[in-house]
N, C-alpha and C positions, 0 to 999 in steps of 0.2 A: 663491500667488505663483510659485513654482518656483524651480530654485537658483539658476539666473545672474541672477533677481532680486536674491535675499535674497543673494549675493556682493554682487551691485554695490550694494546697501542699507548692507550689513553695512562694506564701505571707503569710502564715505558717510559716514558717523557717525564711522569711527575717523579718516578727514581731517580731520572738522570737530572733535572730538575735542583734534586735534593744533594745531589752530590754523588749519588751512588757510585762503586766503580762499576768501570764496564769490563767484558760485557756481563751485561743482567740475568742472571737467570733465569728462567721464568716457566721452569718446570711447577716452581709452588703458585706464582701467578695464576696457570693456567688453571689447575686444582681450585684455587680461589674464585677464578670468575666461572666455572662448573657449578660453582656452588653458589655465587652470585646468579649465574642465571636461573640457573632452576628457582631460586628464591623468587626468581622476575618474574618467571612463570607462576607460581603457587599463587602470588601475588595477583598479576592479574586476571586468571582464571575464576579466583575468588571473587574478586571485586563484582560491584552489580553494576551497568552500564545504565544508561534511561535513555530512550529513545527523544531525540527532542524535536525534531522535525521530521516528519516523514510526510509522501505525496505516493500514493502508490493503488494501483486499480483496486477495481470489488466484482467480484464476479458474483451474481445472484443466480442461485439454483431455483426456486420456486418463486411464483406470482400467479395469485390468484385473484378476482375479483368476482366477488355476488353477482347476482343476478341487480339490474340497474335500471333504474322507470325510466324513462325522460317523456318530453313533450311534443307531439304531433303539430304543428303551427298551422293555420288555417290559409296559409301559401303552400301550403304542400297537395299536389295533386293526384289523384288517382284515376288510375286509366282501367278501362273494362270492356268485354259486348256488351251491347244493350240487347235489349230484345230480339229484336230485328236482326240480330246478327252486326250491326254494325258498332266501330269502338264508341265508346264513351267517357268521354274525362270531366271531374266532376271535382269539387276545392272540396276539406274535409273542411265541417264546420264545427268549431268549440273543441277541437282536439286537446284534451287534458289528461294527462298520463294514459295516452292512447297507445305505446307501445313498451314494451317488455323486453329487453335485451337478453341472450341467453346469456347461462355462466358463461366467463372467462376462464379459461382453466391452460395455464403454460407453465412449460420447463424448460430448463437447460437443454434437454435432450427432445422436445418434442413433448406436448402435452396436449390432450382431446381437443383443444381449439387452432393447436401450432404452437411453434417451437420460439421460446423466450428470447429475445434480443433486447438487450437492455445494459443501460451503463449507469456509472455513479465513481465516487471517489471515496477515499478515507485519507484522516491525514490528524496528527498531533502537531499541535504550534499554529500557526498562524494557517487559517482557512483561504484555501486559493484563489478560493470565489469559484471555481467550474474547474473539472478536468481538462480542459484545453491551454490552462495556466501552467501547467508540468508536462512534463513525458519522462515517463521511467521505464520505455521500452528497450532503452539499451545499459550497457556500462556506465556512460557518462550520463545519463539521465538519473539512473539510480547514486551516482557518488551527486549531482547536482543539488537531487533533491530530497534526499532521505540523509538527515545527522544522529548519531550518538553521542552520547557525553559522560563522562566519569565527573562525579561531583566528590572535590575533597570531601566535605564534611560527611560523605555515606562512605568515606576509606579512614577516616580518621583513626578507628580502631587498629584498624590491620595495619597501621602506617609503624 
């Protein structure tokens, strides 16, 4: 139907209701609920909503990381010639901050080290514990998991 139907329906019924004769005319109805709805509209255009739940991806443009020490273990082997031209493999001994990792350097699009692939989530209300909790890749995933809400007391005025 739609609302200025079901208004002009709804003061229909409560005329005849009341006794009114028939039939009703509702040329001033109609003008009435023109003017009730737009007031619907004013109303809740105005209004401020708050998001109260939502679950919804993050896309990260940049990540970068410093340059990074770690430790050489003295299980780690090394292979070489030796003199003679033949290999040689040999355990590294007391290795402590023995190598230097270079920068990290990635993006969205490709960054000097390769291109950023990376996930994470956002979310007001109750924490999902992981993105694997939701899916908000379709219609029904977004109406499942992301809510709004109109709180009387932040309409009170306009009421």
């Amino acid at each position: 139907m739609g609302l200025k139907q079901d208004l002009l329906d709804a003061k229909v019924e409560a005329l005849k209701l009341a006794g009114a004769p028939e039939p009703i005319p509702t040329e001033a109805l109609e003008l009435q609920i023109e003017l009730e709805t737009e007031a619907l509209m004013k109303f809740l255009t105005t209004c401020q909503f708050r998001i109260t739940g939502l679950a919804a991806p993050v896309v990260l443009e940049d990540f970068k990381i410093p340059p990074q020490q770690g430790d050489v273990l003295s299980s780690v082997t090394s292979t070489g010639i030796g003199n003679a031209g033949a290999p040689v493999t040999s355990n590294v001994v007391n290795g402590t901050n023995g190598l230097l990792t270079k920068n990290i350097d990635v993006d969205k699009v490709g960054g000097v080290t390769g291109l950023l692939e990376s996930t994470g989530y956002a979310f007001i209300g109750g924490d999902p514990d992981s993105q694997g909790g939701f899916d908000v890749s379709d219609q029904d995933g977004v109406r499942d998991f992301t809510s709004v809400e109109l709180f009387r007391e932040d309409i009170e005025d306009l009421l």
